[in-house]
N, C-alpha and C positions, 0 to 999 in steps of 0.2 A: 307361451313364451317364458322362459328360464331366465332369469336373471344366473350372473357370472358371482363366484364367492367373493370378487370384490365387492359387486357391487350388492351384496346381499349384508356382508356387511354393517354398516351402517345403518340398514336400516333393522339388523340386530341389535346393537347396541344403540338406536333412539328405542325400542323397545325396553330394554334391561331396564333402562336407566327411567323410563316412564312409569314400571312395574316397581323398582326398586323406590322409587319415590311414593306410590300409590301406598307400597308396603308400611315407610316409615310413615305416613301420615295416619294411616290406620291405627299404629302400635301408638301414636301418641295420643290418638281420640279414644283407644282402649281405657290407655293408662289412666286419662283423664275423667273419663265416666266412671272408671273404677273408683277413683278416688273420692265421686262425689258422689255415689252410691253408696258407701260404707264410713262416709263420713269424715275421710282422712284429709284435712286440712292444707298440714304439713307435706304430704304429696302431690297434692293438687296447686299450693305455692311453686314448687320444685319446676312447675309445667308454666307461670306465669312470663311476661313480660314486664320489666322495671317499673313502672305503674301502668295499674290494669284498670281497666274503665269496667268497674261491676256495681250491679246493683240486687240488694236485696230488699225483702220486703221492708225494710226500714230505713234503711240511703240509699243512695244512688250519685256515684261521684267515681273519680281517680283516685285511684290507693297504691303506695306501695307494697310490694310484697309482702312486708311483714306486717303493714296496716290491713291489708287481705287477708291473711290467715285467719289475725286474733278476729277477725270479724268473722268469716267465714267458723272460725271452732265455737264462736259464741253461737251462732245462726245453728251449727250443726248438734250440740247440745243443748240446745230449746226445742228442736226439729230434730229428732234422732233418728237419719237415716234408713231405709227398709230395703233399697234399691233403686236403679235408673233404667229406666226403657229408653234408647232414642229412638224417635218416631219421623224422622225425615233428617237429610241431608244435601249440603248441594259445597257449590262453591260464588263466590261474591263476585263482580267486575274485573277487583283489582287482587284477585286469586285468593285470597283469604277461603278459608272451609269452616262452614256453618255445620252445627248442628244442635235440634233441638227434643226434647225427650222431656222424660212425665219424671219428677221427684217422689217416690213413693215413703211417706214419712209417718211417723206415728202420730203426729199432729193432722195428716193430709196431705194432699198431693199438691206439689208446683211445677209449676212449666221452666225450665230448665234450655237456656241458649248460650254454647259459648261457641267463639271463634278463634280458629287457631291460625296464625300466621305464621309463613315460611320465613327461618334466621338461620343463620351459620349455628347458633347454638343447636337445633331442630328446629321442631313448629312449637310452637309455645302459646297461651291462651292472652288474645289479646285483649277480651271483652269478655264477661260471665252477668248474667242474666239468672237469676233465679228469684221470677213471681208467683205470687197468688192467684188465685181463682182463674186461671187463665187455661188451662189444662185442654186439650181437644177431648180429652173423655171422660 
């Protein structure tokens, strides 16, 4: 059975726009691995939410963005960056996209989770997670 180019469609464009979506969330879980793989701070701020619920091996609390950074560039100049694998991904309930990967550091490796949520701005990281000993390898 042939569907008519009307009614094809629509269901063209809920494609596009599915694919177009998959795209941008990919490019901002790029950007943002990128940034915590090499250490860049101030890039990885750029991808935050107005206070981010992050914890690293020494706090664990709400921070504004730029209470994120100075923390995060202290954390990443004690831990000098080597790269990030992510090693699983999914999405939450309430659509949020997880994802969780190995810190590879010159001090050792940490287990590494942020979540990005959808805004008018883009997906921006709502939560960041980077502990200790906790690594699957």
């Amino acid at each position: 059975m042939q569907l008519s180019p009307m009614k094809r469609m629509p269901i063209l464009i809920l494609f596009l726009l599915t694919f177009l979506g998959v795209r941008a969330q990919g490019a901002s879980k790029d950007q943002v691995a990128a940034a915590i793989g090499t250490g860049n701070s101030a890039a990885l701020a750029r991808f935050m939410v107005a206070n981010v619920d992050m914890t690293l091996p020494t706090a664990s609390d709400f921070y504004s963005k730029a209470q994120a950074e100075q923390m995060l560039r202290k954390f990443f100049d004690e831990h000098k960056p080597k790269g990030i694998t992510i090693e699983h991904e999914g999405n939450n309930r309430s659509g949020d996209s997880y994802y969780i990967g190995k810190l590879a550091t010159a001090n050792g490796d940490f287990r590494v989770t942020f979540f990005l949520k959808k805004s008018p701005e883009g997906n921006q990281v709502k939560q960041l997670r980077i502990e200790t000993g906790k690594t699957d390898h």
